[in-house]
C-alpha positions in Angstrom: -62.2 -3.3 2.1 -59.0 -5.1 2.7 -56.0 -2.8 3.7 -52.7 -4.7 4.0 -50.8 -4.0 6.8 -47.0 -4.6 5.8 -44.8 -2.8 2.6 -44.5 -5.2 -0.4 -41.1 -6.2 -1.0 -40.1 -4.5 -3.8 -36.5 -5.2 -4.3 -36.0 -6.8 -7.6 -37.7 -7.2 -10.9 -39.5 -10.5 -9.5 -40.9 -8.7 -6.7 -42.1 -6.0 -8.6 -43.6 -7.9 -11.4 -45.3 -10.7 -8.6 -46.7 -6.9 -6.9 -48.4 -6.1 -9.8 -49.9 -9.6 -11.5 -50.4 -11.2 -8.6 -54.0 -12.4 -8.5 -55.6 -15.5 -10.4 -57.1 -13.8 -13.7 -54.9 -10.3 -14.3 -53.0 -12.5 -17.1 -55.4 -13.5 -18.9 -57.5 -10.5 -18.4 -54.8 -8.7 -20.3 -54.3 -11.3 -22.6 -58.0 -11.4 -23.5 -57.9 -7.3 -23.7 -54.8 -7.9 -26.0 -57.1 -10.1 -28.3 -59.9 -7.3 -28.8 -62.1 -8.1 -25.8 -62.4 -5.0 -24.4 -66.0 -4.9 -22.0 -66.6 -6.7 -19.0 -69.6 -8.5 -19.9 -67.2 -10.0 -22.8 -64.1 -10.4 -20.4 -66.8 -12.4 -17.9 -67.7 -14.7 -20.6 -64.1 -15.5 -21.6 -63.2 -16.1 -17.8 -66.7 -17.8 -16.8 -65.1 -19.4 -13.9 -64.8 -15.6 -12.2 -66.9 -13.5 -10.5 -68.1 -9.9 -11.5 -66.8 -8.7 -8.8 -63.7 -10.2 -8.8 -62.9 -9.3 -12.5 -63.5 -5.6 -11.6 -60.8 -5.6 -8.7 -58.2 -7.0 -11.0 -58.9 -4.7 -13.7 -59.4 -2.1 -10.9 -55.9 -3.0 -9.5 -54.5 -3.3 -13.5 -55.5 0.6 -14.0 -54.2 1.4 -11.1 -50.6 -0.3 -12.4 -51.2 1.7 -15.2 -51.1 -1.4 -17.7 -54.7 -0.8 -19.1 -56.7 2.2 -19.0 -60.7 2.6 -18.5 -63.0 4.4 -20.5 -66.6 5.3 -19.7 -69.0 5.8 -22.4 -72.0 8.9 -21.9 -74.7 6.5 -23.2 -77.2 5.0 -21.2 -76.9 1.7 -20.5 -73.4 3.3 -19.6 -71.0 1.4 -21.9 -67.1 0.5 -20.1 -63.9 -0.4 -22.4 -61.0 -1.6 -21.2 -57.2 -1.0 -23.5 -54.1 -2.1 -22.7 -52.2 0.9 -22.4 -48.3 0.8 -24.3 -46.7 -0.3 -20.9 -49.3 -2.9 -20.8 -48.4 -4.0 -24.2 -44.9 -4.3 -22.9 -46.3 -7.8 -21.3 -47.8 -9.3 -24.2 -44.4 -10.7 -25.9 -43.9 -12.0 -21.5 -47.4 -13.7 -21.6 -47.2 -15.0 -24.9 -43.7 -16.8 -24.0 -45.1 -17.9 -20.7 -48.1 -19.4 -22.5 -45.7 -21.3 -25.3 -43.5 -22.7 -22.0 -47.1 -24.1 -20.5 -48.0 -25.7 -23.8 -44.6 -27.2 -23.9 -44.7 -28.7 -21.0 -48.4 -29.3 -20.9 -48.5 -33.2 -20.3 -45.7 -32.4 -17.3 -48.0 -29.8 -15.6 -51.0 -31.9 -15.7 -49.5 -34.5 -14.2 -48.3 -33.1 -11.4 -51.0 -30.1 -11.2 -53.3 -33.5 -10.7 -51.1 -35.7 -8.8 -51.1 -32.8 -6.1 -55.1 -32.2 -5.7 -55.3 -36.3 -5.3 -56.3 -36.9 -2.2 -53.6 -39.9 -0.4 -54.8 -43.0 0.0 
């Protein structure tokens, strides 16, 4: 397993917040768990483009920020839910805003999203 080797810097609110959703699917992973999709085989097919294994590190790494909580059903199959917890929710109103800015600017980020991965001529 990977063990990082220096501090993160965490001297402002940037740094903190970059600490703790850094990693490609954590905001939509609690957006989806915002919308009522709550178990990983339902998170998995809302993200299809990510692996199992990756999903349960970030939600994993999510818990461990305390922004959603895990519970573990006694049933067999065992059954897992995922909830945002009320410091998690905190982020929803942040998402949401970040969201309305992409769909804003939506033709702008194409563009140059796609003018980057072109490959020079």
């Amino acid at each position: 397993m990977y063990e990082r080797k220096t501090l993160p810097n965490l001297n402002c609110g940037l740094d903190l917040i970059g600490e703790v959703l850094y990693g490609k699917w954590k905001i939509r992973l609690l957006w989806f768990i915002n919308e009522g999709f709550l178990r990983p085989s339902e998170l998995q097919r809302k993200i299809p483009d990510a692996t199992r294994r990756v999903l349960n590190i970030q939600l994993k790494e999510l818990e461990e920020h305390e922004l959603v909580t895990k519970k573990i059903y006694p049933v067999v199959p065992p059954k897992v839910e995922y909830r945002l917890t009320e410091f998690g929710k905190t982020l929803i109103p942040v998402i949401s805003a970040l969201g309305e800015w992409g769909d804003k600017n939506e033709d702008r980020l194409r563009s140059v999203i796609l003018k980057r991965l072109k490959p020079e001529s």
